[in-house]
N, C-alpha and C positions, 0 to 999 in steps of 0.2 A: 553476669558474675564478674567480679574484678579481684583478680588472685593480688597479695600482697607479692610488691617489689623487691627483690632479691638482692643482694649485694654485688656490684659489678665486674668486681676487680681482685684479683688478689688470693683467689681460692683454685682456678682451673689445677696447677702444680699442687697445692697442699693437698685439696682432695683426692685429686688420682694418688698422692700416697698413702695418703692415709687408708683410702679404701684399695690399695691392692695390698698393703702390708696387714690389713687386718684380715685380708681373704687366704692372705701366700705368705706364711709367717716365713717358709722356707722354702729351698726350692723343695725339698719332697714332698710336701703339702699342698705345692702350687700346683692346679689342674692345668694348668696354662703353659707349665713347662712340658706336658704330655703332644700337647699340640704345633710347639711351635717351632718354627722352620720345615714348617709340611702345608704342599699344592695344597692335599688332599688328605683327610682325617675324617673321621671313625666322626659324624654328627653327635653323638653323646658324650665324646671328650670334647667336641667344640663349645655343648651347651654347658658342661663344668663350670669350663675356662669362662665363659660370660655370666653363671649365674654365681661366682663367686666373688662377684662384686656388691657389697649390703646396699639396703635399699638407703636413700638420704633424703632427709628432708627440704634440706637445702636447695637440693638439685632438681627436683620436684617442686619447688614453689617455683624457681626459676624457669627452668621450662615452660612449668604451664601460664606464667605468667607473660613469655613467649608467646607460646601456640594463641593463649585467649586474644591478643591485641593481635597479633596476625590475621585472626579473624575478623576483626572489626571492621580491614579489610575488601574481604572476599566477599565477592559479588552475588555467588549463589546464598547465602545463607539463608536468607529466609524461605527460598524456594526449598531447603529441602524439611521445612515444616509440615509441608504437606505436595509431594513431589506428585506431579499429574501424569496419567496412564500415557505411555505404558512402561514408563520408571518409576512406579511407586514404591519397587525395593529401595531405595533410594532414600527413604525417609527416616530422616533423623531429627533429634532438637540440640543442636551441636551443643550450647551453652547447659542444657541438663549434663551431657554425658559429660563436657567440662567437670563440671559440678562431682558427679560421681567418682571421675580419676581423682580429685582430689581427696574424695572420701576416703577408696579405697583404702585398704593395708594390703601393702606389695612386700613379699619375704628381700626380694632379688632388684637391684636397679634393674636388671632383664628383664622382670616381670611387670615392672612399672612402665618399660617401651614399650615390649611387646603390648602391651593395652591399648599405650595411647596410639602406637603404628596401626593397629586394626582398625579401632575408633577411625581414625584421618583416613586410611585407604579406604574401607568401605562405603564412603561418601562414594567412591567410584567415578571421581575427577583425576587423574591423571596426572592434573596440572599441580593437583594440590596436595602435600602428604608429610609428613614425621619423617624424616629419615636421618635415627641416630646411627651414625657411621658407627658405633661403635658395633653393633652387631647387624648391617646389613654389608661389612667387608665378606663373611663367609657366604655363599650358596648353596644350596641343595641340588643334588643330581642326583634324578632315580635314570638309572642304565634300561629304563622303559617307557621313554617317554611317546604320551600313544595320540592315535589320530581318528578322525571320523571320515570312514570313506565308503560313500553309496549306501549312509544311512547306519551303520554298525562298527563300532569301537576297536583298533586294532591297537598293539603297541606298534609304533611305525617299522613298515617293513626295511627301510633305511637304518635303521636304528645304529645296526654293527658297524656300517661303514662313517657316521655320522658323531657315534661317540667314541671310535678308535682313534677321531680328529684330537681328544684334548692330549694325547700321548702315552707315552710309557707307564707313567707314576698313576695313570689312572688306570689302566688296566689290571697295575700291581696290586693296587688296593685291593680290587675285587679277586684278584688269583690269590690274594691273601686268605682271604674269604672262604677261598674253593666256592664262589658264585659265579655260575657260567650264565654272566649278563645275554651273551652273543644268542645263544639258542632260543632267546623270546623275543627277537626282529620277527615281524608280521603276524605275529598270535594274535590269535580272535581272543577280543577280551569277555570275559560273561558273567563277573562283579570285581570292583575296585574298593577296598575298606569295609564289606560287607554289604555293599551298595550294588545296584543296577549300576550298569557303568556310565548310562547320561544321569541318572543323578549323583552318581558321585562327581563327575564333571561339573554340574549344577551347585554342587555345594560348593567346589572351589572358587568356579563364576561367584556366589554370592559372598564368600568369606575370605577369599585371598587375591583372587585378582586384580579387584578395585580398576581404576585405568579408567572403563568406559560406563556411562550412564548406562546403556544397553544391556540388557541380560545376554541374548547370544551374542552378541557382539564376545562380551568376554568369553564366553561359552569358548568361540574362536580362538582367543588367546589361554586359553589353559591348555587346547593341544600343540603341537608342535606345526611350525611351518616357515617357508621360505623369507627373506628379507634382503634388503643392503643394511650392511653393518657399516658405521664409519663410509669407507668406498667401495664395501666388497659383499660379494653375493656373500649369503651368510645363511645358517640356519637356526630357528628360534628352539628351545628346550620348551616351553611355555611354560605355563604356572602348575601346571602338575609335575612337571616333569623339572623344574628348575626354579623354585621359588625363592625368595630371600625371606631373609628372619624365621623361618619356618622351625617350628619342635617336633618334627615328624625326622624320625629314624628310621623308616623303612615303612612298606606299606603292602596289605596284602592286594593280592590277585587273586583269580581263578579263572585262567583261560586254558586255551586250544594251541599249544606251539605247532609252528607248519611240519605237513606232513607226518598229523596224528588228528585223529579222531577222538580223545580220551581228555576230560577237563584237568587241568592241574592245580593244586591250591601250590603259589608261590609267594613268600612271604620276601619282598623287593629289598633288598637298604638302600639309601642313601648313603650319599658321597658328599662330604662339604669340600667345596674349591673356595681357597683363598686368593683376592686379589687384593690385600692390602699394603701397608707398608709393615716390614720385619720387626720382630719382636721376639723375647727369650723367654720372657716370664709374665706372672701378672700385674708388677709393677710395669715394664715398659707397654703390656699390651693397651695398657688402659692410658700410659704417656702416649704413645703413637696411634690413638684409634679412638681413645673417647673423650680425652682432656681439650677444651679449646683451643685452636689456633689460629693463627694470624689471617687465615681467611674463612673463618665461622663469623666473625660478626664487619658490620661495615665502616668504611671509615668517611671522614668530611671529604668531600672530593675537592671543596675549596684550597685546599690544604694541597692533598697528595695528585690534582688534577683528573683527567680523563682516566678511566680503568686502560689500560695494557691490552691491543688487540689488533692484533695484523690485519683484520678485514676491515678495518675502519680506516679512513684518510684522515689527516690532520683536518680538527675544527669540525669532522664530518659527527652531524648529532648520532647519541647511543640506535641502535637498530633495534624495536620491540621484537621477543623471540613469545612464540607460542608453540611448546613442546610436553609433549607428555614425559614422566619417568620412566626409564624401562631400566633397572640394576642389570640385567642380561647382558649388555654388551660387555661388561668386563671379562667375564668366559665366553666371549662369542667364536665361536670357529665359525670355519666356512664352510658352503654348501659342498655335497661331496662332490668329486671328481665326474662322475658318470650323470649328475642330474644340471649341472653348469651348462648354460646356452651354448648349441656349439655352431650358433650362425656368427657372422663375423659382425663386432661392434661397429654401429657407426661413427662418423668425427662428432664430436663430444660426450665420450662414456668414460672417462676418467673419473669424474667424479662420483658425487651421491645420484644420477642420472644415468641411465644403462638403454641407450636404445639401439634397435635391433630392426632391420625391412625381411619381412616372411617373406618366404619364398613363393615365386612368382611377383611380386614387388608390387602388389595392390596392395599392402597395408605395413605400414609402417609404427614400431610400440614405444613406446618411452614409460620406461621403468622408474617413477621419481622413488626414488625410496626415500628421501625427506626432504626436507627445504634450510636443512643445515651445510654445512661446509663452506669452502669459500665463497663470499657472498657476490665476489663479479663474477667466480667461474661459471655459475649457475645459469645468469640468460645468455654468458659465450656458450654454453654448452646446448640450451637449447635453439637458438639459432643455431647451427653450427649441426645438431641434427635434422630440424625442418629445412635446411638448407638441401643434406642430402637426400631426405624424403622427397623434396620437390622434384631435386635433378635425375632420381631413379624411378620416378613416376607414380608414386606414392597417392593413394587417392583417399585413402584410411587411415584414421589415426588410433589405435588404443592406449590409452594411459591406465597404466598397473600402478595404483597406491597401495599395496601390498602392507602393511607395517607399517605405512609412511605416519611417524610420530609426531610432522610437524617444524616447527622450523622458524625460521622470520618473515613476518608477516607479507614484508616488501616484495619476499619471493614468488609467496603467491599470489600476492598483487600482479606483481608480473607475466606470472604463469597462465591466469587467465589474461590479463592485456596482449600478451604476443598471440596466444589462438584466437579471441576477438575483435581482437583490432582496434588502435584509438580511437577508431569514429566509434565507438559504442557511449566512451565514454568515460568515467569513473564507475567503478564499481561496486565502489560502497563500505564492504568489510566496517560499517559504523560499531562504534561501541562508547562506550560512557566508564568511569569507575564509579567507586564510590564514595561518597562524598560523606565521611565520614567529620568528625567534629578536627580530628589531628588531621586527617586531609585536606580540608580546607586552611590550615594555619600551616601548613608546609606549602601551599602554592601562595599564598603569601607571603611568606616567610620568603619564598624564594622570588617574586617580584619584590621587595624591598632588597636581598641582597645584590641582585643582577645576576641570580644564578641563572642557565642557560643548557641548553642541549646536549652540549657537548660531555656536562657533567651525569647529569642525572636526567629521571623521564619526566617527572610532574612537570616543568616547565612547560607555555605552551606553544613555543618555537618549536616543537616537537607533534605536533598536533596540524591538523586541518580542518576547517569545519566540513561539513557532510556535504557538500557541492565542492567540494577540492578543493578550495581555496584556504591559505595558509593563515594560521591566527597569527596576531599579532603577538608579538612576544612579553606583553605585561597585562595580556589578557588573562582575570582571575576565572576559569569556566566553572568554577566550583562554588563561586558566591552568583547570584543564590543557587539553593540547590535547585533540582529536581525533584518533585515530591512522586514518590512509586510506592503504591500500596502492592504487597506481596504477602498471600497467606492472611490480609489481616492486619498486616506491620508495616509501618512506613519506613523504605530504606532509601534515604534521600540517594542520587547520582549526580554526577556532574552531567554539564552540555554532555549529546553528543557528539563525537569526534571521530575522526581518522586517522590515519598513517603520514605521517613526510617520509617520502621516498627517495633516496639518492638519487642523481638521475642513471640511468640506464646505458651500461657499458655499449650496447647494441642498440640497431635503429628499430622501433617495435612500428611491425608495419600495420597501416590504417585499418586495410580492410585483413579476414580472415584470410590466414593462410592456404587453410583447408574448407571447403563447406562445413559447417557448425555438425548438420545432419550426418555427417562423415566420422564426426566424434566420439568417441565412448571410453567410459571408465571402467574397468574393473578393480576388485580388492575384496578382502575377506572382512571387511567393514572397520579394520583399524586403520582406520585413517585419522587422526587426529589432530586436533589445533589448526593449524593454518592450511595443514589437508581438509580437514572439514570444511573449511571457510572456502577453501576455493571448490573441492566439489558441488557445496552448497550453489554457490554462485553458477558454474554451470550447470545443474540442475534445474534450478529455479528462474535463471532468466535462459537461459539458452535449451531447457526441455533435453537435457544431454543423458543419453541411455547410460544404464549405472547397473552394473552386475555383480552381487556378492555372491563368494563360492562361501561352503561349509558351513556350521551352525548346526542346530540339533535341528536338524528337517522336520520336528513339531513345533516350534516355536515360529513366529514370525524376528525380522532383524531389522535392522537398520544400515542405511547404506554409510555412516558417520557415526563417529567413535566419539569422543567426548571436545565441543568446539571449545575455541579458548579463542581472543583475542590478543593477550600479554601475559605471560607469566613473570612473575619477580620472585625470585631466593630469597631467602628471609637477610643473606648482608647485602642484596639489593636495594631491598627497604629500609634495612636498616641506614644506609646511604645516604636513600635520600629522608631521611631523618635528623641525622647527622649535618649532613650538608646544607639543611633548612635551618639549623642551631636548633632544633627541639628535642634533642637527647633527655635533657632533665625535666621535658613536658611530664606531667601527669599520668598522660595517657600515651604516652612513649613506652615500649618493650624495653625491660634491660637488653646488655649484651647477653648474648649465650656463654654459659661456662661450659660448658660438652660439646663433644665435635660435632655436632647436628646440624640440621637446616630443616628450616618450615616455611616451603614454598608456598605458593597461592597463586588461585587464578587472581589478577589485579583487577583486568578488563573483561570479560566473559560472560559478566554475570545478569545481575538486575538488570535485566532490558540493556543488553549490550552482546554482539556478534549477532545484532539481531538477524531473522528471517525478512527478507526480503515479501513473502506469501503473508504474513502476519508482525506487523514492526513493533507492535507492542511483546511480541516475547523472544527470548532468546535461541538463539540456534538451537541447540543443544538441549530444550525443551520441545522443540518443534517435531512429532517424530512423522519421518522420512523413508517409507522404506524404499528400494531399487526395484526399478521395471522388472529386472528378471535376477533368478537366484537357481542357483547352484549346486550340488552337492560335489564334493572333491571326490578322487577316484585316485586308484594306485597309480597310473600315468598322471596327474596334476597335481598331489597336495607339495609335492616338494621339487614339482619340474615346469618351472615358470614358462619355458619355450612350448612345452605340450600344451598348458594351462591356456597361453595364446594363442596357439595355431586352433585351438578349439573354438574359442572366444570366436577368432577371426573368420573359420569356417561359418557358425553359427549368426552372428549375427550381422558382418557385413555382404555374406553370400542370400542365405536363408532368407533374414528378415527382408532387407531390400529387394530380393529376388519376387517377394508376396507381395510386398508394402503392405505389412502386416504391425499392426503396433501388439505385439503379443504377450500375454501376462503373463506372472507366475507360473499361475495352473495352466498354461499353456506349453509352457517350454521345461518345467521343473518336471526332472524324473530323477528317481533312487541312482541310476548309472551314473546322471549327469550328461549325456553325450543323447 
């Protein structure tokens, strides 16, 4: 399908006025003036205030005129024609339901995102999705948001100390209410929406989570649970309990609050928390929140030079990042008070890295919670802890990817090269894009201009071939293609390729630090992008023990959340489009007029992050599940230190102690312990 070209320039001001004066003739007619200048608002005046924007045509050709060449793309598409077990929820015909949104008649511009935001999320990549800022500034907060522990549904028993973290204004809202949120911490839950409570769990895994290929994987992410936020321990709401865009005002119950035997029917609301920028009415909401600006679309880099970025050295090429979306951390608090590690860090937990020697000093944790932040503090920090693992006599190692979203690639390049050691070798992390028809005339485009690394990614001074060795820089890896049948359809890719790595603030030693067999990973299976990639890699070449805690204890899971090689924003691409002169190509996106972004996986896809165990398909189709699993308990879902000392009990004491390689059905019980 090829949506008609939109007009570029010239309308993002006109239309936002026109469509908030024709929604908000006045302010007493404006829904928007009810909302605004409030944390926290009543979710039915927030959905007013956004659905009182008319739907446009205009804005809708453009868009989708966006979203469809964005696709052209992304790596998966063919695969999810016909998605192979055991992601066949999975399956869509992206370019039909194009087809469809265009069909549609939408009362509400709200009604035309919210569509296409489903459609994009439910692909259940992470990497890839819609997200019009105009209505994913507000959040949803249910004051119940609940967890699975030792097999049966509670709202978390934390819950009071956990959401008293957002402050004052939110407690007021609900004493507005006369809603006493606090007395349903730790209630047994026994239906959600009129639902059994794992299928109502299940239904939000299949229609709002998106994020992970994996059914319980997301299972996982729709309850609540521990994280690093930015650099701080932190606690997730999950998608029941905290979802963006959501039309849900409240939600029923029927549980058991503690210290009663008697079921309750509770009818929940919702809380939207705004984290955007100010606004008074529906005229400015729609200026400050859904009208384009100056970093919605991209610009020629030839022109305006390198993007702006402290982790970068001059001349040093762009850094590939592979991160999932999580809208979460804009209202993230921190973990409470009494569930915070209270062993003392060791030298390098500053950052997005938290490690900790259990007591008695056999095993030593490093907590990655992503492979974002600064990009040297990362292997100073992890030297810097196996430094003191080594000196304290450390003979164990656990790595907790708890959340870990992922990150840039080089990191966990890294992260595997410092526990295996140079002499192993390279490691691989190969991947290819796609070698679409404007793909290939942007890597040409940009060997005739001398564009370069420094600017943009297509270049392939940016690349290595798959023995590590660096391409040359007027090497075109896109002509010819690769030809890759998928589903039936041929979706050509470029060469395989790899990573340029800066080199390495620290000296990464030869051999392992620790014995390999000494290693283990745990996490509740959201790991993703460049977590994937490096758990994969130990896994798979190093046979490295892999533990997922929670999930609906019928379902099987997977130890990897949804892999990615590169992601690019849509003024990424637009970039390097721009930057290649093919703005007024054919088959070029307009700019965006709306504050939006339509990311993509770049690299992840067609036979790209591949499996090592099978090279012809991609990570992320490969499914994986972990030696041993889990269920969380009232001591682990939100106390990372319990959660390890168990780990550490169990499988560096126990297993070693048998030399026992022990399955599932071996070690998985309802307590967990």
């Amino acid at each position: 399908m090829r949506l008609g070209r939109a007009i570029r320039s010239g309308l993002p001001i006109l239309l936002g006025g026109a469509l908030s004066a024709s929604a908000a003739a006045s302010a007493a007619s404006d829904p928007c003036v009810k909302v605004a200048g409030l944390t926290f608002a009543d979710p039915a005046d927030v959905i007013a205030c956004q659905k009182s924007f008319p739907f446009n045509e205009t804005l809708r050709q453009n868009v989708l005129s966006v979203v469809s060449r964005v696709f052209d793309f992304y790596t998966f598409e063919d695969f999810y024609l016909n998605s192979p077990p055991p992601f066949q929820e999975s399956t869509v015909n992206i370019r039909a339901e194009l087809a469809r949104i265009n069909a549609t008649k939408y009362p509400t511009d709200y009604d035309f995102n919210l569509d296409l935001y489903n459609f994009v999320n439910q692909l259940n990549d992470g990497h890839t999705g819609w997200f019009p800022n105009c209505y994913i500034q507000h959040q949803s907060i249910l004051p119940a948001p609940v967890v699975i522990l030792e097999g049966e549904v509670f709202v978390a028993p934390d819950s009071a100390e956990f959401l008293a973290m957002f402050g004052p204004d939110f407690a007021n809202f609900f004493a507005a209410k006369k809603f006493n949120w606090q007395r349903l911490a730790g209630a047994k839950v026994l239906s959600i929406g009129g639902l059994a409570p794992f299928d109502y769990i299940d239904k939000v895994a299949r229609e709002v989570t998106g994020t992970y290929l994996d059914h319980n994987v997301r299972v996982n992410s729709v309850v609540t649970s521990y994280r690093i936020s930015n650099t701080d321990f932190s606690q997730r709401l999950g998608d029941l309990g905290g979802p963006i865009f959501s039309p849900l005002t409240s939600l029923k119950f029927t549980l058991i609050p503690v210290n009663s035997t008697k079921p309750e029917a509770v009818d929940v609301p919702y809380v939207s928390s705004y984290a955007g920028p100010p606004f008074t009415d529906g005229h400015s909401y729609w200026a400050n929140n859904c009208a384009a600006n100056n970093a919605t679309n991209g610009v020629d880099r030839k022109i305006t030079g390198p993007p702006s970025d402290a982790r970068l050295q001059p001349e040093q090429p762009r850094l590939a990042r592979a991160a999932i979306f999580d809208a979460s951390p804009s209202t993230a608090v921190g973990l409470p008070g009494p569930f915070l590690p209270t062993l003392t860090p060791t030298n390098g937990s500053t950052g997005v890295i938290k490690s900790f020697i259990l007591p008695g000093n056999k095993t030593g944790v490093m907590f990655v919670g992503s492979f974002e932040g600064e990009f040297d503090q990362f292997p100073v920090d992890v030297e810097a802890a196996v430094n003191q693992f080594k000196a304290s006599g450390v003979k164990n190692v656990l790595i907790d990817v708890t959340n870990n979203g992922g990150g840039f690639v080089c990191l966990g390049l890294f992260l595997h090269s410092y526990l295996a050691g140079t002499n192993f070798g390279y490691p691989g992390f190969q991947s290819a894009s796609r070698a679409n028809p404007l793909a290939q005339k942007i890597v040409k485009a940009d060997i005739a201009l001398g564009v370069n690394s420094t600017l943009v990614f297509y270049p392939s001074d940016n690349w290595v071939f798959v023995n590590g060795t660096q391409m040359p820089a007027n090497l075109d890896y896109n002509t010819p293609s690769v030809p890759v049948i998928v589903n039936g359809r041929n979706q050509p890719t470029s060469q395989r390729f790899g990573d340029v790595c800066p080199a390495s603030p620290v000296e990464i030693p030869t051999t392992p630090p620790f014995d390999l067999k000494n290693v283990a990973i745990a996490s509740n299976g959201g790991c993703a992008s460049t977590c994937s990639l490096f758990t994969t890699v130990m896994f798979e070449r190093h046979n490295t023990k892999i533990a997922v805690f929670g999930g609906n204890p019928h379902q099987s899971i997977q130890y990897k959340g949804m892999a990615g090689n590169q992601v690019l924003e849509f003024a990424d691409l637009d970039s390097e489009v721009k930057t290649a002169g093919l703005k007024d190509d054919p088959l070029a996106p307009p700019d965006l007029l709306v504050n939006s972004n339509m990311r993509h996986n770049w690299r992840a896809g067609t036979l790209q992050a591949y499996s090592y165990l099978n090279e012809k398909v991609p990570i992320a189709y490969v499914s994986e599940q972990p030696q041993l699993r889990f269920q969380y308990t009232i001591d682990t879902y939100n106390n990372p230190q319990n959660l390890w000392t168990f780990a550490s009990v169990l499988w560096f004491s126990v297993l070693r102690a048998t030399n026992s390689d022990y399955s599932e059905s071996k070690l998985f019980s309802g307590s967990g312990y």
